[in-house]
C-alpha positions as CSV (number, residue, x, y, z in Angstrom):
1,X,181.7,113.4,119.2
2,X,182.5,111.0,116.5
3,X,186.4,111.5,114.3
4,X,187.5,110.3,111.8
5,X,184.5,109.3,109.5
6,X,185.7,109.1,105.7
7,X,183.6,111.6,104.8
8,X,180.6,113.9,106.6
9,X,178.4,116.4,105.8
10,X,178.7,119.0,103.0
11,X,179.8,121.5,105.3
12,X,182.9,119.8,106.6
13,X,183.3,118.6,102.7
14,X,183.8,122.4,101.9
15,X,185.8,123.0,104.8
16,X,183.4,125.9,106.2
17,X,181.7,125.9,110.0
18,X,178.1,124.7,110.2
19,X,176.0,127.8,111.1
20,X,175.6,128.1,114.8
21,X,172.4,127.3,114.5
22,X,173.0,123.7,113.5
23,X,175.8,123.2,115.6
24,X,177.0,122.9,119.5
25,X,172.9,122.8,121.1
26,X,173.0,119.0,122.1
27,X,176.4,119.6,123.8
28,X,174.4,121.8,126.3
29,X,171.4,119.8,127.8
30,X,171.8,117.3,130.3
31,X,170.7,113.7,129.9
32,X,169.6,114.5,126.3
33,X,170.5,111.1,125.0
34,X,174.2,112.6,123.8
35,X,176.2,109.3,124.5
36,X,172.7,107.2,123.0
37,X,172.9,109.2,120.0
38,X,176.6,109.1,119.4
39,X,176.6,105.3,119.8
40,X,174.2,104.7,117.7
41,X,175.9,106.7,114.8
42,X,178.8,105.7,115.2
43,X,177.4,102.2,114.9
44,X,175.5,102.5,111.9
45,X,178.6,104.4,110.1
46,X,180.7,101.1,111.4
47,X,178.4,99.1,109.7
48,X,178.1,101.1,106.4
49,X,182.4,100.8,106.5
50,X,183.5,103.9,107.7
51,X,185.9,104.3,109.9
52,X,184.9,105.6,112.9
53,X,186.3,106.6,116.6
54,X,183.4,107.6,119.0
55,X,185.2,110.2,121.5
56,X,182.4,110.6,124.6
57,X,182.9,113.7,126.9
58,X,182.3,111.4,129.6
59,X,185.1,109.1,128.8
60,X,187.2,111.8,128.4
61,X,187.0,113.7,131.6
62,X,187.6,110.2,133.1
63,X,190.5,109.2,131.6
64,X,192.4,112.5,130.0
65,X,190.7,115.3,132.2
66,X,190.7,114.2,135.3
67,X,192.9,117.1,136.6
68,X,189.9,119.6,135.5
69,X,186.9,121.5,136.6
70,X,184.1,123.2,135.0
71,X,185.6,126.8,135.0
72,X,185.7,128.5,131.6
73,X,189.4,128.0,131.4
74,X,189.2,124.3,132.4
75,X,186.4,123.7,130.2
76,X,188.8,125.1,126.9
77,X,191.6,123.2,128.1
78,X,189.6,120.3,128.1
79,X,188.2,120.9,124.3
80,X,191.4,121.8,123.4
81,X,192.8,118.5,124.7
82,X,190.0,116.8,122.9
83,X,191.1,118.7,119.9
84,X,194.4,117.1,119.7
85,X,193.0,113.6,120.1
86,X,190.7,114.2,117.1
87,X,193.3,115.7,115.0
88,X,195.5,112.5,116.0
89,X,192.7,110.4,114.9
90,X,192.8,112.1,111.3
91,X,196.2,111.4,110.8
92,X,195.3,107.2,110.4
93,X,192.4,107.9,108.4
């Protein structure tokens, strides 16, 4: 998940919610490249001078959900949490 770019696509321009569709499929399949992928985005938006945070699920069960499972309620405590780190992030943009 990458916060905090200057400025993405036209759907977060306009403030409305990608169609399900195009969002939230990647999130789903295991050792689909996720962390590859969002590394080498958040590279390339580096290098083109945005300002970037990369925020890897990984990393962040590791270090700010440890104290979780995988239940339903775990699992939307931990996007919640993941929620206020982003919206953190936004506030130095």
């Amino acid at each position: 998940m990458i916060a905090g770019a200057a400025e993405g696509p036209s759907s977060a321009r306009s403030g409305t919610a990608p169609a399900s569709a195009d969002y939230g499929v990647v999130h789903r399949l295991s050792a689909a490249g996720k962390t590859t992928l969002s590394q080498a985005v958040h590279e390339r938006l580096w290098a083109m001078g945005y300002k970037v945070e990369l925020l890897d699920g990984d990393a962040v069960r590791r270090h700010l959900s440890r104290d979780l499972g995988f239940s339903k309620q775990d699992r939307d405590e931990n996007i919640r949490r993941i929620g206020f780190v982003a919206e953190l992030l936004t506030r130095t943009a």
